[in-house]
Kinemage of the C-alpha trace (Angstrom):
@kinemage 1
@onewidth
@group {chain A} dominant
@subgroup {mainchain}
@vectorlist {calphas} color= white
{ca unk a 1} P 1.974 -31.814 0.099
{ca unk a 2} L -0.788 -33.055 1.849
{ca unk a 3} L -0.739 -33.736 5.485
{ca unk a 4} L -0.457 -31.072 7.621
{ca unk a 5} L 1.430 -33.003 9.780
{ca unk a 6} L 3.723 -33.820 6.853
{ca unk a 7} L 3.565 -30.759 5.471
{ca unk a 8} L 5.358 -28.889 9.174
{ca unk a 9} L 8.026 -31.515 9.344
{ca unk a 10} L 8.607 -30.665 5.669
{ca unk a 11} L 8.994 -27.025 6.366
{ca unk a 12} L 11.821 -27.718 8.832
{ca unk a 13} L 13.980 -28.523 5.940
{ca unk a 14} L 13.356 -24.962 4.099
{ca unk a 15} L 12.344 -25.936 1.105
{ca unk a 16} L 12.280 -23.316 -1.918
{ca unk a 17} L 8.867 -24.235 -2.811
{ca unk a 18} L 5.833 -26.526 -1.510
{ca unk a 19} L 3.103 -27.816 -3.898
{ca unk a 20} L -0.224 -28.240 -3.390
{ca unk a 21} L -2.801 -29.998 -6.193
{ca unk a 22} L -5.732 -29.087 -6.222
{ca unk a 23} L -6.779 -31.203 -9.135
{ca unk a 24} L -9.639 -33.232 -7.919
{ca unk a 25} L -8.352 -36.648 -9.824
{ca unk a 26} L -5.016 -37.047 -8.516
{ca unk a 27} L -4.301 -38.958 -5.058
{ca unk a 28} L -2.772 -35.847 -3.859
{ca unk a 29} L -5.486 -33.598 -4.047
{ca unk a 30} L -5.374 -31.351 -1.411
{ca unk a 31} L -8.208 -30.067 0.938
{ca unk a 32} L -6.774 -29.036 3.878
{ca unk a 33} L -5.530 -25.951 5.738
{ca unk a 34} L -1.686 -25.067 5.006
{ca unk a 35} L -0.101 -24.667 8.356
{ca unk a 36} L 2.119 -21.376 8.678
{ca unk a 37} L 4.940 -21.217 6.366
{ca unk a 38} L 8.290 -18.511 6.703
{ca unk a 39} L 7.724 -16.401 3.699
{ca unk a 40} L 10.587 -17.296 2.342
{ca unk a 41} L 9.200 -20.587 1.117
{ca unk a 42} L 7.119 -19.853 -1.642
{ca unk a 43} L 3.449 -21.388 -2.330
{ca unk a 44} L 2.791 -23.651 -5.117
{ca unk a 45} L -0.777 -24.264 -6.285
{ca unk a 46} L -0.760 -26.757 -9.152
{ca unk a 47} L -3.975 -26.813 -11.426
{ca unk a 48} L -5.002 -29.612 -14.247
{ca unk a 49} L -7.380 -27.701 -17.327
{ca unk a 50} L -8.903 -25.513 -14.298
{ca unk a 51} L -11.114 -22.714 -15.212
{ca unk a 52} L -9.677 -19.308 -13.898
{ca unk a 53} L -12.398 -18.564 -11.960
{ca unk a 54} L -11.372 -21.905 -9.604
{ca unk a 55} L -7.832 -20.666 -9.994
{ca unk a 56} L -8.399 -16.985 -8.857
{ca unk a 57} L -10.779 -18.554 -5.845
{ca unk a 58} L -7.634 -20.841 -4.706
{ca unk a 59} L -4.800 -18.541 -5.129
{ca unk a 60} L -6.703 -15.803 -2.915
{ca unk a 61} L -7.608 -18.895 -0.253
{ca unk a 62} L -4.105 -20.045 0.233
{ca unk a 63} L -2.344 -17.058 -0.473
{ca unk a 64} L -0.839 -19.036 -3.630
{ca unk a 65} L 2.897 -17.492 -4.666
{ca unk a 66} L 3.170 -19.240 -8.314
{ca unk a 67} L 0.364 -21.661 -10.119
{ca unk a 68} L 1.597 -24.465 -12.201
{ca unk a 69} L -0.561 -25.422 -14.750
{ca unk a 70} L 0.225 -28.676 -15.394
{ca unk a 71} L -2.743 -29.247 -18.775
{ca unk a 72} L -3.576 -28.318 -22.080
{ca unk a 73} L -3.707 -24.368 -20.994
{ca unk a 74} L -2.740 -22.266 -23.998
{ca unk a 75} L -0.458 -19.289 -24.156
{ca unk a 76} L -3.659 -16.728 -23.579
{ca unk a 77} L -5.178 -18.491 -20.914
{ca unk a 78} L -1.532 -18.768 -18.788
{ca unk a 79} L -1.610 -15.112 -19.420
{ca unk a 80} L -5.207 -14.210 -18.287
{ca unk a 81} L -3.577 -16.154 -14.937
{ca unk a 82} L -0.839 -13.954 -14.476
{ca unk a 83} L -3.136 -10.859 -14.840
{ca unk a 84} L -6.152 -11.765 -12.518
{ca unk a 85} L -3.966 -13.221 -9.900
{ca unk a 86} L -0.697 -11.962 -7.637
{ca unk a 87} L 0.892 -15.169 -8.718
{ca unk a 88} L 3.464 -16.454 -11.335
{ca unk a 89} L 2.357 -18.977 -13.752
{ca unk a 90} L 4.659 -21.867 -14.055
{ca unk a 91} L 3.424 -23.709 -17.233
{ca unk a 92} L 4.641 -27.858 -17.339
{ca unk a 93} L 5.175 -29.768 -20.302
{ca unk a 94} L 5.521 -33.656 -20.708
{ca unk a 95} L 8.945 -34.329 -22.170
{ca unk a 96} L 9.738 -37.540 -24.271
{ca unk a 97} L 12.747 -37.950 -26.802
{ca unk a 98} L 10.264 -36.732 -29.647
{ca unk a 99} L 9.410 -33.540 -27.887
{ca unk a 100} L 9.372 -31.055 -30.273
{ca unk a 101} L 10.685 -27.485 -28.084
{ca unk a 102} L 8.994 -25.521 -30.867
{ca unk a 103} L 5.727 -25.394 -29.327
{ca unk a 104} L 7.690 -23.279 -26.344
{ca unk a 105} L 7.700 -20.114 -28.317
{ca unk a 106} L 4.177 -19.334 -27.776
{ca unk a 107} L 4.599 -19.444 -24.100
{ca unk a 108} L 7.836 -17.761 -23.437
{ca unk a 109} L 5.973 -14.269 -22.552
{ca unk a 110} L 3.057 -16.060 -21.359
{ca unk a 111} L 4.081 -17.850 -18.061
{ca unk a 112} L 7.333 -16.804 -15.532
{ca unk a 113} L 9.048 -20.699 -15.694
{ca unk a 114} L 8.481 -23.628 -17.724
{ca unk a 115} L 8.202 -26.825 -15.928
{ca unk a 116} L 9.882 -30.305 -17.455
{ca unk a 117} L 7.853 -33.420 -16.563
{ca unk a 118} L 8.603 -37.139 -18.344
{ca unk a 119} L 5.453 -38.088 -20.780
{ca unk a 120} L 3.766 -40.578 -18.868
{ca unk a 121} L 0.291 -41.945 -18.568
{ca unk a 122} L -0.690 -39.304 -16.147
{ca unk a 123} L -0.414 -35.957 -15.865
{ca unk a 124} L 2.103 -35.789 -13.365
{ca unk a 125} L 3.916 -38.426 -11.110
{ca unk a 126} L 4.304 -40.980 -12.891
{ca unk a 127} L 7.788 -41.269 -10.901
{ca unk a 128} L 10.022 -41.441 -14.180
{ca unk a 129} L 12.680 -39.270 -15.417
{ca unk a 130} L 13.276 -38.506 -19.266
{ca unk a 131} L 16.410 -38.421 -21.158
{ca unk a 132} L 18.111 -34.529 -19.601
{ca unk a 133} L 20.323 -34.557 -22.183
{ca unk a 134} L 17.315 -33.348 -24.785
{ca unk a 135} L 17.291 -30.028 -23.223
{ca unk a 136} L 20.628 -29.738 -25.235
{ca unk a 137} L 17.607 -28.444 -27.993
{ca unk a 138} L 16.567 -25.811 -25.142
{ca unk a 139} L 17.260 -22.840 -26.168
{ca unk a 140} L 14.757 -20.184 -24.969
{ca unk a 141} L 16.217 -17.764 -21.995
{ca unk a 142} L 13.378 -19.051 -19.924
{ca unk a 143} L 14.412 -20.910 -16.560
{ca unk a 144} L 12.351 -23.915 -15.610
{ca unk a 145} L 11.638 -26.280 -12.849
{ca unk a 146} L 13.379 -30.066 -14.035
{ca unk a 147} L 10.597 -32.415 -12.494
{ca unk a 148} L 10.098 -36.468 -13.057
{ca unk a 149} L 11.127 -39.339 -11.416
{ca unk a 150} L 14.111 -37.082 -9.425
{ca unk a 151} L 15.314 -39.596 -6.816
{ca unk a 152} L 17.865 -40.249 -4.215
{ca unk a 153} L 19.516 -42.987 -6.609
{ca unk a 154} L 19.787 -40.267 -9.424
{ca unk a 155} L 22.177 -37.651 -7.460
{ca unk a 156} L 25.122 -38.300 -9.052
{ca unk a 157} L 23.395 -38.536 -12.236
{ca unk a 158} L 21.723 -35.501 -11.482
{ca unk a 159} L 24.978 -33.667 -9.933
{ca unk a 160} L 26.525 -34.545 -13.405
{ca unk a 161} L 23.437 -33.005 -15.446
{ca unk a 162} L 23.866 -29.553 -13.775
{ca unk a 163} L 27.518 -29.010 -14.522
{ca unk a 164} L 26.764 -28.761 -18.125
{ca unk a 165} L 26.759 -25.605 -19.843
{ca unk a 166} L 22.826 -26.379 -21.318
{ca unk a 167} L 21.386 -27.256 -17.718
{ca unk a 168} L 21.939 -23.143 -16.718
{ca unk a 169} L 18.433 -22.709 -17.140
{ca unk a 170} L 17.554 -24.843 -14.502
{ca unk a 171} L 16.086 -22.913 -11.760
{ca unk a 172} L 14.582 -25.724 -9.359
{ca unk a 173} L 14.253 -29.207 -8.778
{ca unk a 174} L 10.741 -30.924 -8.278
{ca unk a 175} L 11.049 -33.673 -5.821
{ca unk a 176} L 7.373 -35.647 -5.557
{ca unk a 177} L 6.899 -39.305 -6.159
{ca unk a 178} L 10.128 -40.733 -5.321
{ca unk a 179} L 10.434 -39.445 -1.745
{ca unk a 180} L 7.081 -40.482 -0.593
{ca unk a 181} L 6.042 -43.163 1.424
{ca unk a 182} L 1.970 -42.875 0.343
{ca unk a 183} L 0.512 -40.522 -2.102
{ca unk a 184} L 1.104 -37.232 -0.751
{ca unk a 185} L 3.037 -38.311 2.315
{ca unk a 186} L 6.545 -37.028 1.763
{ca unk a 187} L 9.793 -38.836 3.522
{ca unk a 188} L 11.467 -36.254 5.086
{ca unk a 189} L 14.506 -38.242 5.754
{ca unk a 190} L 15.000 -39.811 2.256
{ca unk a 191} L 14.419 -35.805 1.433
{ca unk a 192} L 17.157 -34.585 3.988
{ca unk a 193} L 19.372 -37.050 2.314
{ca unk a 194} L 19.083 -36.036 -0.958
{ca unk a 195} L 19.286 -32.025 -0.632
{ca unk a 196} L 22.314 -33.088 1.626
{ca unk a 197} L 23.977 -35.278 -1.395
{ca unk a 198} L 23.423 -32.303 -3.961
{ca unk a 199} L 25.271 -30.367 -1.950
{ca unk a 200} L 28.019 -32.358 -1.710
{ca unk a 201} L 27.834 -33.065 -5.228
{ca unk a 202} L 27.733 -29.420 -6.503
């Protein structure tokens, strides 16, 4: 999010989560005030190689329920996170059909949720989706967020991902780039829709 604008008609729908970057090269970096949120809809502050000072200023400012550090943050620093901060540390990796799920094990007592992004030129939106069927090689107990490219037109395909047995791990759905109208600027309608459709689906 944003807007603040945006960001209450968003809140209408009761979202699980709402993200906020505060990484100063992305069009969505955020700067604003978050408007007042039912408690019940956690706070996401997402971070790019951020020193934990800047991450320990942030989560106190906006009252930050989980950080996702979405860099090259190793195991220790993801755990000096969780310690100097109330929040939990969701830690995203760029998937691609090579991705070896090895380099996991390090982090699986370091962070509360992994997060699965599509390898792209940025860090995050790039508005793709990878190949789910890799995380047939997850294996770790560890739920994490499925993120990239997640779109109205991939319901179904989506709806058919979560009935397998190897998608149990997947906690929550990250829903950015393809139901926004501008950089930041989420459609609430084409959002509606979808959490409407994945109902159905289920």
């Amino acid at each position: 999010m944003k807007f603040s604008e945006n960001t209450k008609e968003i809140i209408q729908l009761s979202p699980d989560f709402l993200g906020f970057i505060f990484y100063k090269k992305s069009p969505r970096y955020f700067e604003e005030t978050i408007p007042e949120i039912n408690p019940d809809i956690k706070r996401v502050g997402v971070f790019v190689n951020a020193s934990l000072e800047e991450i320990r200023e942030k989560s106190k400012q906006y009252a930050l329920d989980c950080i996702q550090l979405h860099g090259d943050e190793t195991p220790e620093f993801c755990t000096a996170v969780e310690n100097n901060t109330t929040a939990k540390v969701i830690k995203a990796f760029a998937l691609d059909s090579n991705f070896d799920f090895n380099i996991l094990e390090p982090y699986r007592n370091s962070c509360s949720y992994f997060l699965f992004d599509t390898k792209g030129q940025y860090f995050g939106g790039n508005g793709t989706a990878f190949d789910w069927s890799i995380l047939k090689k997850y294996t770790l107990p560890k739920e994490y967020f499925l993120s990239g490219g997640v779109s109205l037109e991939a319901a179904e395909k989506l709806s058919a991902f979560l009935k397998n047995d190897y998608s149990e791990k997947c906690f929550a759905l990250d829903l950015n780039s393809k139901f926004e109208d501008s950089p930041g600027l989420k459609n609430s309608s084409k959002l509606k829709e979808f959490m409407q459709l994945l109902k159905q689906k289920l």
